[in-house]
N, C-alpha and C positions, 0 to 999 in steps of 0.2 A: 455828827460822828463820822458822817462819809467822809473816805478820802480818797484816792488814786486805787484804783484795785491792784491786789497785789500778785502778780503775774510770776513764777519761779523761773529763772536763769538761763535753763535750757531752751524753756520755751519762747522766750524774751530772744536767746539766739534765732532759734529755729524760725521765729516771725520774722526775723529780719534778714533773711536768705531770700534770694530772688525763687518766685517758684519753680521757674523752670529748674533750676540748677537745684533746690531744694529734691523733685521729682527725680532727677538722675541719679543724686545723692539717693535715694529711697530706694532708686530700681539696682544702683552699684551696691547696697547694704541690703537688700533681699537675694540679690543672683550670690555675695558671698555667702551667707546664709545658708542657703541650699547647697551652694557648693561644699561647704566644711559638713553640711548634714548628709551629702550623697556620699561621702568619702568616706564615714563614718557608718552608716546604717540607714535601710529603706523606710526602717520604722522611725527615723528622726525626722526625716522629710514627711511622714505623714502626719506625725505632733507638730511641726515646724508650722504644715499648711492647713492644719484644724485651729491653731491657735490665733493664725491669721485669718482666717474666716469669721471667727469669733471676735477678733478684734473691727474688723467689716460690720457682723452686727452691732456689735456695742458703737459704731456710727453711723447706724442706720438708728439706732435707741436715743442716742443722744439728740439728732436732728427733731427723731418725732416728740420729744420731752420739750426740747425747747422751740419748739411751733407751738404748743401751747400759750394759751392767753396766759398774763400776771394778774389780771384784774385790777380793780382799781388803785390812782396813784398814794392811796394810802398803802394798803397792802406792797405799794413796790417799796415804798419807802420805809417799812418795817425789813423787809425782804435786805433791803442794801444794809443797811443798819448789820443784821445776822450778819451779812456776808463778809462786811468790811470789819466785824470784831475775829470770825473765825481765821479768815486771812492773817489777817495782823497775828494770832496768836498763832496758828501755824508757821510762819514766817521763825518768828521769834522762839518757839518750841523744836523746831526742827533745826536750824542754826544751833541751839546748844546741841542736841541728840549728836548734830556733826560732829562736830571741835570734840568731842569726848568718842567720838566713833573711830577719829582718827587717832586718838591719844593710843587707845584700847589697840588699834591695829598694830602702833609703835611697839608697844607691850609684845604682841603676838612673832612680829619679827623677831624683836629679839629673843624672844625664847624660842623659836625654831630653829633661827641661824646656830643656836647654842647647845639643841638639845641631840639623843642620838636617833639612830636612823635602825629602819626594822628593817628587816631578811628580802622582804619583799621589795624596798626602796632599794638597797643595795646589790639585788641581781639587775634591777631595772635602769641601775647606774642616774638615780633619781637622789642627786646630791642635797644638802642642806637647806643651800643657797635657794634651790630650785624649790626647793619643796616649801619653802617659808616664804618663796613672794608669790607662789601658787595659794598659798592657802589666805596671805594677807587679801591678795584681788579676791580671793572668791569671797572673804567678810565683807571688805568694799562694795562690791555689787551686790551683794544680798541684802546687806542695809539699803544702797541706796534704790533697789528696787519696794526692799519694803517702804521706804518714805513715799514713792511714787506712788502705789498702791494705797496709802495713806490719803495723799493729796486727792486720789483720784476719788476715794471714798467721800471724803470732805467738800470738794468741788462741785461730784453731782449733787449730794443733799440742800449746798447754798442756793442752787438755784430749781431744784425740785419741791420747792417749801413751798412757796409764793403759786406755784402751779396749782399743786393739788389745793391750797385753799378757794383758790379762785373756781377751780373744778366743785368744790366742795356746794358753791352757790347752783351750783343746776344738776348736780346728780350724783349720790354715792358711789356708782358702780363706776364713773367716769375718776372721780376723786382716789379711789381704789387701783383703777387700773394705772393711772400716773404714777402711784407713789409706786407701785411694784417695779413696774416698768424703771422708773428712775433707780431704784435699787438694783434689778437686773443687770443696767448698764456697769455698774459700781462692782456687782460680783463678778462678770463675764471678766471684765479687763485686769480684776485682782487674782481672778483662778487662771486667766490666759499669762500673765505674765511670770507667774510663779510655776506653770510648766513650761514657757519659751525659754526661760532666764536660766533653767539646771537643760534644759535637752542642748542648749547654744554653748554653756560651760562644759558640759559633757563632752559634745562635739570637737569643740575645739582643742581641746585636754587631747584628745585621743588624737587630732590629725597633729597636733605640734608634739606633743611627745611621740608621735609612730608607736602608738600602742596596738599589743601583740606584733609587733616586728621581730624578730630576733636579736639578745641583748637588750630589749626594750621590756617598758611593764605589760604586765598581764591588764587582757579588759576588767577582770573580776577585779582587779585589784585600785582600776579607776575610779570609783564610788566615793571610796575614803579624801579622794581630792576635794570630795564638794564639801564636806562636813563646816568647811567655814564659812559657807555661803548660808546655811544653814543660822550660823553662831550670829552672823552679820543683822539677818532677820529677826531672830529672835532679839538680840538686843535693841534693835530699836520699837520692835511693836512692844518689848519691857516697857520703855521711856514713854513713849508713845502711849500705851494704856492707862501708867500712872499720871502723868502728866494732865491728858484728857480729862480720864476719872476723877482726879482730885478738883481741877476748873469747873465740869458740870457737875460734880456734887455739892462744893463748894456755893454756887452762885443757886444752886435749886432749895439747899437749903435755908439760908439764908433769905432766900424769896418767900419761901414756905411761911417760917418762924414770924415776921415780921408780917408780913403780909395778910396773910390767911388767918392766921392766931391772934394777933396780935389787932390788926386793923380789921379782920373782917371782909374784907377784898376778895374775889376771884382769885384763882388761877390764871396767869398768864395778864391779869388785868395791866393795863396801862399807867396805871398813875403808881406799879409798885417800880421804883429805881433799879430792882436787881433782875428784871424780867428779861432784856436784851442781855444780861448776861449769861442767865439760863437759858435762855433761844441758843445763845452762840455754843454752850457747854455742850448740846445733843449735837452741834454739829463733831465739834474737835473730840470730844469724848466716844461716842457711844458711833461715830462714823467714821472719823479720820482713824480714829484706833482702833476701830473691828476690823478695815481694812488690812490694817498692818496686822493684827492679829491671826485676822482667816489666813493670810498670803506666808506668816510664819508658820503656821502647822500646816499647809499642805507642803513648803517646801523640807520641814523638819519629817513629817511621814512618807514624802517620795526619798527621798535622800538614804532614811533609815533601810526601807524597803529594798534599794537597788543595792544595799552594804549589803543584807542579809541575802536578796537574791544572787547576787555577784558571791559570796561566800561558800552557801550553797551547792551552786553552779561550780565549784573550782573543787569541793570535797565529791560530788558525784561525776568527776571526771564529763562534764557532758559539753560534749564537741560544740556547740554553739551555744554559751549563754545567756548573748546579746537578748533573746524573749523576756529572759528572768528578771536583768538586770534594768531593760526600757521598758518593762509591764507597768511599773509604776505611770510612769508618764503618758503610757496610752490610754489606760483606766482616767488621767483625769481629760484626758485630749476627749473623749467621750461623754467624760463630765460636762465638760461644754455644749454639746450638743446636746443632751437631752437635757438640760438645764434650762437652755434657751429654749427647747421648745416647752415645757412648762411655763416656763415668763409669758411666751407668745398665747399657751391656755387660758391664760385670764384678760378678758375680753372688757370693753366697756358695754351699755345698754346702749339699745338705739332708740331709747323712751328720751323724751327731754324734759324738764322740769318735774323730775322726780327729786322731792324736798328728802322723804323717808326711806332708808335703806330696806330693800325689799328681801334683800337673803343675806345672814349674815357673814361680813368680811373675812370671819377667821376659814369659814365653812367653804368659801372660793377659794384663798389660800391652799385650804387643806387638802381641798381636788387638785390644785396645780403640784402639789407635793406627791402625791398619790400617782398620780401622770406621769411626774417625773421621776420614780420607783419604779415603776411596770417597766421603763423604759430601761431605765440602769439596769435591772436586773437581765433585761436582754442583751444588752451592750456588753454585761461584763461574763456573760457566757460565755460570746462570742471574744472576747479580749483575751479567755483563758485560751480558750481551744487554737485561736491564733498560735499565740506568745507560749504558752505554756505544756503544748505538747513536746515529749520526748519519747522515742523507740524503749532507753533504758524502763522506762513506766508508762505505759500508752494508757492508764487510767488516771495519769494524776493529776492531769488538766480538772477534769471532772473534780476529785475531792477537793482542788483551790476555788473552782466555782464555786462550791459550798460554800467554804470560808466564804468568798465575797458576799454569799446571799446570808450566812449567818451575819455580818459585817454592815450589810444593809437593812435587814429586821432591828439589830440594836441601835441604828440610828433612829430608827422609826420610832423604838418602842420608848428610845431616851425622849424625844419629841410628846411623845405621846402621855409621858411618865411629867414632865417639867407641866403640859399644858395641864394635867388634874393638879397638880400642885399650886398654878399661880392664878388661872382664869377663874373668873367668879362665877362662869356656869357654874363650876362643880364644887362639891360641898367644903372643901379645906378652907375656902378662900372666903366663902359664905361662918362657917364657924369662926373663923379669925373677923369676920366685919361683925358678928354679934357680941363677941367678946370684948367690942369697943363700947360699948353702948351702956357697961358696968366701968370704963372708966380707962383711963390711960396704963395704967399697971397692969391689967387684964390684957388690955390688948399686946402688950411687949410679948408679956409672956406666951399666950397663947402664939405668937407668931415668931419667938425660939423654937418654942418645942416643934410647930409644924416644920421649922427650918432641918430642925434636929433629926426627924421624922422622915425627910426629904432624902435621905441619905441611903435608904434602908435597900431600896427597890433598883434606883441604876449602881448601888454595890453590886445586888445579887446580878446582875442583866450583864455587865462588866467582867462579872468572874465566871459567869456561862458560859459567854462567849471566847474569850480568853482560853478555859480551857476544851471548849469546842472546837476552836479554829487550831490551837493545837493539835489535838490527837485527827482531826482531819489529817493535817501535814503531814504528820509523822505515821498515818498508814496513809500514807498513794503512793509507796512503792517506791521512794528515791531512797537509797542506801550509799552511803561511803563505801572506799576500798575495802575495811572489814566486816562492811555487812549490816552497821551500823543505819536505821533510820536517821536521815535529816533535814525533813521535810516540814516536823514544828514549828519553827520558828517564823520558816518563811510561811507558813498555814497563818500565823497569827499576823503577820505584816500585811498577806494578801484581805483580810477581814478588817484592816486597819484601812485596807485600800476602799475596800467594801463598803464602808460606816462615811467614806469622804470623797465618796461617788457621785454624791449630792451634792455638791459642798457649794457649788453655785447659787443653787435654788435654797440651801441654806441661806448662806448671807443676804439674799436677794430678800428673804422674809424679816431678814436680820434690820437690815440697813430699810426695810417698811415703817418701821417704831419708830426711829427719831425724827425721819421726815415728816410723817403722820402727827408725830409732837408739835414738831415745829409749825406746820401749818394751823393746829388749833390753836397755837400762839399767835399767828400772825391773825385769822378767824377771832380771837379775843379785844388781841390790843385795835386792830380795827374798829373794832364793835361794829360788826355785822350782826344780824339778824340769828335769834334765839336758831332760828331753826337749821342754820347754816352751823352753826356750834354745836349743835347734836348730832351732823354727821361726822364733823372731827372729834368728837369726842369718842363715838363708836370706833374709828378708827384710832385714834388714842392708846385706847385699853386695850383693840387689838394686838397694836404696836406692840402694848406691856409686856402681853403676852407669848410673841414671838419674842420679841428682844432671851424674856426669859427661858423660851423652850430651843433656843440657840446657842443661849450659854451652856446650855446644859447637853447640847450634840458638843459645845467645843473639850467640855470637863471628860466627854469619853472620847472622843477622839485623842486628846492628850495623855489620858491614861497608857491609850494602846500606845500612840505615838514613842511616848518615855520608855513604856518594857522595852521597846525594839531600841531604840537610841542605848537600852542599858544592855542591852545584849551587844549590840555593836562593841558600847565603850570597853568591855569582858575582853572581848574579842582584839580590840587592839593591845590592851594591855600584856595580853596572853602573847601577841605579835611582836611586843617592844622588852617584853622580859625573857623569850624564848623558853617560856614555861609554860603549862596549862593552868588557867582561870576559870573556872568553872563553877565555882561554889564558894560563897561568903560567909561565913564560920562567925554567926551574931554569937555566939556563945565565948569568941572573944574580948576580955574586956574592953580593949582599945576598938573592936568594931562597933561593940554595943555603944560603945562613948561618940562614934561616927553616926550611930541611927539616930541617938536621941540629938545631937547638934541637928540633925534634919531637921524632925519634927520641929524642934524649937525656933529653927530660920524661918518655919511660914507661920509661927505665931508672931513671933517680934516683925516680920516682914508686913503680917496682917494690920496687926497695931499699929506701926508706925505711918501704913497708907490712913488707917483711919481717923487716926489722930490726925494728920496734916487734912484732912476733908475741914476737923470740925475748929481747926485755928484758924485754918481758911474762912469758913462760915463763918467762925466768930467776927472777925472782921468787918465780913462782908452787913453781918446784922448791925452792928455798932455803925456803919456807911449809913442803912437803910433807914434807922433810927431819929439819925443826925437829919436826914434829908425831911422827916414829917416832921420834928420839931421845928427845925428851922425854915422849912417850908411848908407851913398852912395851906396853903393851897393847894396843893398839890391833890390832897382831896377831892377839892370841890371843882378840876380841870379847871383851875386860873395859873397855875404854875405848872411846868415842865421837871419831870424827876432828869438829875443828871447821870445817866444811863452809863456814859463810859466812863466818869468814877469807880462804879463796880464792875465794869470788863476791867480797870486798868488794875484795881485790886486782886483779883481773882487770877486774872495773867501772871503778873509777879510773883504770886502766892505760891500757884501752882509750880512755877518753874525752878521756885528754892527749894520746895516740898518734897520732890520729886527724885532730887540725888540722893536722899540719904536712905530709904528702902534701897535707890535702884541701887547704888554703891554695895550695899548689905547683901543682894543678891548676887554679884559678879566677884566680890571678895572671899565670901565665906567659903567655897568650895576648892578654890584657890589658897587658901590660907591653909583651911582643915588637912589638903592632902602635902602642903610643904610642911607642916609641921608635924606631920605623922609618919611623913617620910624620914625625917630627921631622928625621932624616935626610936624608927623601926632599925635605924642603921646604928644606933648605938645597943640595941637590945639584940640583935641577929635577926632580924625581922622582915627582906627583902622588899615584900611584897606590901610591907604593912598600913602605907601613903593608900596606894589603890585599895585594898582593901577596905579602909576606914573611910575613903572618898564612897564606893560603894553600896556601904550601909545609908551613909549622909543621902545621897540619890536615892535609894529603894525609900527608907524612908519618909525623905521629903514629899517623894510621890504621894505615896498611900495617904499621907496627913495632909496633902496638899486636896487629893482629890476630893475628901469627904468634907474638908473648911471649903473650898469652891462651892460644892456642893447646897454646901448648909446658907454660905451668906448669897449667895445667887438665888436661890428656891426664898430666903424669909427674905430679901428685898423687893421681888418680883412679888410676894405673895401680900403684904405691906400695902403694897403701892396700889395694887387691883382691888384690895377691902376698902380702900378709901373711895376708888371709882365707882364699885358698888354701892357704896352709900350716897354716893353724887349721882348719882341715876333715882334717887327718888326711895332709896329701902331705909330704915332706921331711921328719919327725921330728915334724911338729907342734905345737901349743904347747909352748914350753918351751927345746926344741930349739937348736943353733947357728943354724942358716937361719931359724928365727922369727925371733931376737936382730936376727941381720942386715938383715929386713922390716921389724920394730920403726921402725930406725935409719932406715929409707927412706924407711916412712909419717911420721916425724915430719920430714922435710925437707921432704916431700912435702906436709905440710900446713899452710903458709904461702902454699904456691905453688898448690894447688886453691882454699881458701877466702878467701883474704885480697886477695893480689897478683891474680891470674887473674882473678874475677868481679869487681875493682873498675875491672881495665882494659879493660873494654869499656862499663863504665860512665859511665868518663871519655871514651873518643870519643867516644862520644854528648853529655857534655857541653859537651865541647871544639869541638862541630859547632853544638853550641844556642846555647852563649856568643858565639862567633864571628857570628853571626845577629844576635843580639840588639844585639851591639856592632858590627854592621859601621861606621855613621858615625863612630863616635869614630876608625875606621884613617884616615878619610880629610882 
């Protein structure tokens, strides 16, 4: 299956520049760098030189990852096998994501060059022309950042696999601290780039248009420039997550069914055909697309923050905004920092030949999380009191601290709240693996309803803080010209900021799961020793379970992320109709008819991701079928399963599968506000497009948040009753109750990896697209 590694474009230039002249190039593109960030603000040059610092460590990470031994040349040759399927289908995934990224930018042009221009663009003498190839670049580079961030995710896991297994043979704590570490590097460079990439568009916005000059725009009113760099990312981590999702779902099921059901085989075993494909699916799935994922909501929540902080700042008349509006971007420039040194808290042993994990993984994890808390929490004290003081209210800094720390407990307590849901310490997860053990119907059910159940707790947690972080805002003292509070809003973005303060040492735990997967993979298909499998395996389940208490920090950060993105989009509408927007009137029927199109986009959106998993699967079982039949041997290790058969299936599969949800998500909101605009102009109904766009967004959220919810919690919840029972409880592998788990985690995993993290990805898109296209509703 090896072929030529596949190396992307830039880099294939970049290697082939002499170094010297390479190095000049670097030091002429940092001195400009700074130079547009000095000209701009002191607080750019300090996000400019944290983010480069952080990129420093992520190659001080990366060197010490691969100094690491591969172990033996079986395991490398499993290891290239992953690397050379994920490449190729990255390669070939990201090439479409292009061609349709540039179609979507054509689109955008010409509806800007077409559409009209708001109060604010027209004193800033910020013509059409301008404004629509401003915003086509900022889609451009937000996509093509998000793909990098993608690649980067994908990249370190291919060769972080093969490490930790080989670790895996002389010590857990050793085997642990790899995979974090290699995760670390993977979050550092996807959190550094997604605030270099909006503080360098900011910068340079403001030195080329001479913003605040006289006849020039407003800085407050610079924000709304980025919104499409915003759109750019969220569309491709869309593609990006379904694409993934449907490949490793696809090829795990399919492995499952046939394999473990069906022949009776291991997990991960060798002799099953579809196993190198499910090794490659945790790469491109569950890493190349959390990459893209994480790197979409922090740039969709800085973005929102600096609109509402810049808006803000321009209704309380306050003489320098620049705090309000780069707060976002120091919050996460600090992110970094205490990020990384939580990575650096998780240490290896200096024992050797320690076979048995002596404390458990998740329990180190959870101190480096905890570490990395105490610290955010003082960093973003200090980020308020900086940025956020003003004379007009010399106490308000303090109430936005709050927010941040109320912002930071819901992150903890979502983490906290997902790990009682999926881990098989605690009792949900242990009731679901008994349940198996009366039969395959029991266990479905019992692990709906816990899905269903799942919902209940980060609601309430969601709507505390929400309106906590509120009514903070709205008393620290900032008042408009008539005396009016309006400090709410931005209370709930600075709690948005709060909850993604971590968001490093998130992913870092995030991108632990598939690595940790994949190694027990390569640990299997080797056949190494019993006792080398039981440390990847504790790591495994680990993995399960952070993957799972990550999605479930990404479902509330999304949340917040969307309110602010919908307040934004209010607010331009309000700017583009020179009317106030304020309030959405569901008691009209034509709006009511816009909430429920919502709701119903993430049911048909959900379905049709699941559906495309299980045609895929099907497939992929009919391949696996065909290969024991017609190959006997394969059994008994006299014959070879043909491995890239089922990558080449699973590729193609996923890559047709994948347009027609994403199409349904980039269309519908687009469609709903031109035809209700059309409507509203034959009935007298101005406003009626936005309006009814409006409902579609509030609702989609709310039904998006709690379906995320539910298939993320009963797929993570699934998958850990199974591992529970492979640990030796209920009869064990093999067992009736395993059979029944089996049957569970393969329902289970359409709805964790495919549906679940694509639908939080889509509100956020749905929140950026609506932004972008507010004038075409009107």
């Amino acid at each position: 299956m090896r072929t030529k590694p596949y190396t992307p474009l830039i880099f294939r230039i970049l290697l082939g520049i002499n170094v010297r002249v390479l190095f000049i190039l670097l030091l002429f593109g940092l001195g400009a760098i700074f130079y547009v960030g000095a000209s701009t603000s002191p607080i750019i040059v300090f996000v400019i030189s944290v983010c480069i610092l952080s990129f420093l460590v992520a190659i001080y990470l990366t060197k010490w990852v691969l100094a690491k031994d591969e172990g033996p040349p079986e395991m490398v040759q499993i290891s290239d096998a992953i690397r050379d399927g994920a490449e190729g289908f990255f390669r070939t995934q990201y090439g479409s994501i292009s061609k349709m990224a540039m179609l979507l930018a054509l689109v955008i042009l010409c509806i800007y060059l077409f559409r009209s221009t708001n109060p604010q663009q027209e004193s800033s003498g910020l013509g059409r022309t301008t404004s629509a190839y401003i915003t086509v670049a900022s889609f451009l580079l937000g996509a093509l950042c998000s793909g990098v961030a993608g690649y980067v995710g994908m990249w370190v896991s291919v060769r972080a696999n093969v490490r930790v297994s080989s670790a895996a043979r002389r010590s857990a704590r050793e085997a642990l601290q790899i995979a974090t570490r290699a995760g670390g590097l993977s979050a550092i460079i996807v959190v550094g780039m997604a605030v270099i990439g909006i503080a360098v568009l900011y910068a340079t916005f403001y030195v080329w248009l001479e913003v605040d000059s006289p006849g020039s725009m407003k800085v407050t009113d610079l924000p709304l420039l980025l919104v499409g760099y915003g759109f750019g990312a969220s569309f491709v981590a869309l593609f990006a997550q379904l694409g993934g999702g449907i490949y490793t779902k696809a090829a795990d099921v399919g492995a499952d069914l046939v394999g473990k059901v069906e022949q009776g085989i291991p997990e991960d075993d060798p002799r099953n055909p579809a196993v190198i494909a499910d090794l490659v699916g945790d790469n491109v799935g569950d890493c190349a697309a959390r990459g893209a994922d994480l790197f979409e909501s922090i740039a969709a929540e800085i973005i929102s923050a600096m609109i509402l902080g810049g808006t803000m700042a321009q209704r309380c008349k306050i003489a320098d905004p620049s705090g309000f509006i780069l707060f976002p971007l120091v919050v996460h420039s600090f992110d970094l920092i205490v990020s990384s040194a939580g990575i650096f808290s998780i240490r290896g042993t200096r024992e050797t030949g320690v076979i048995v994990p002596v404390e458990d993984p998740m329990t180190i994890l959870q101190k480096g999380y905890s570490f990395t808390i105490v610290l955010a929490v003082l960093a973003f004290g200090l980020s308020t009191r900086w940025l956020l003081y003003t004379e007009q209210a010399p106490s308000a800094w303090f109430n936005f601290a709050l927010c941040g720390l109320i912002g930071i407990i819901t992150a903890y307590i979502f983490v906290w709240i997902a790990k009682y849901y999926t881990d098989y310490k605690h009792e949900p997860v242990r009731i679901l693996a008994l349940s198996s053990s009366t039969g395959h119907g029991t266990n479905i059910i019992a692990g709906v309803s816990l899905g269903l159940e799942s919902t209940a707790l980060p609601v309430l947690v969601i709507s505390v803080s929400i309106i906590s972080a509120f009514w903070l805002g709205h008393t620290c003292g900032l008042v408009d010209e008539t005396g009016n509070p309006t400090g709410g809003l931005f209370g709930t973005a600075v709690a948005t900021m709060g909850m993604l303060s971590t968001a490093a040492y998130i992913l870092t735990m995030d991108m632990f799961g598939p690595i940790a997967d994949n190694a027990g993979g390569i640990v299997e298909m080797s056949q190494q020793p019993e006792s080398v499998r039981e440390i990847t395996d504790v790591l495994d389940a680990v993995g399960n379970t952070t993957k799972a208490t990550t999605k479930g920090f990404a479902i509330g950060s999304a949340a917040l992320a969307s309110f602010l993105l919908f307040s934004a989009y209010m607010d331009e509408v309000s700017s583009f109709a020179h009317e106030p927007f304020k309030q959405v009137d569901i008691a009209i029927p034509e709006v009511f008819v816009g909430g429920l199109l919502g709701s119903m986009l993430i049911f048909v959106f959900s379905a049709w991701a699941c559906s495309a998993v299980g045609r895929t699967a099907q497939e992929v079982v009919n391949e696996v079928r065909r290969q024991f039949i017609e190959r006997p041997g394969i059994m008994d290790y006299k014959e070879k399963p043909d491995y890239g058969r089922c990558v080449a299936i699973v590729a193609s599969a996923s890559l047709r599968e994948m347009i027609k949800p994403g199409a349904l998500a980039i269309i519908s909101p687009i469609l709903v506000g031109i035809v209700f605009r059309i409507l509203g102009y034959y009935t007298g109904q101005p406003l009626l497009g936005a309006k009814v766009v409006a409902a579609l967004l509030m609702f989609a959220t709310v039904t998006g948040i709690l379906m995320a919810l539910f298939l993320n919690t009963a797929g993570g919840a699934w998958d850990n009753a199974k591992k529970y029972i492979e640990t030796g409880a209920l009869g064990g592998k093999g067992s009736e109750a395993h059979k029944a788990a089996i049957t569970g985690d393969t329902v289970g995993d359409p709805f964790k990896d495919t549906a679940g993290p694509s639908i939080h990805v889509l509100i956020k898109m749905l929140a950026t697209i609506t932004l972008v296209m507010a004038p075409v509703f009107l």
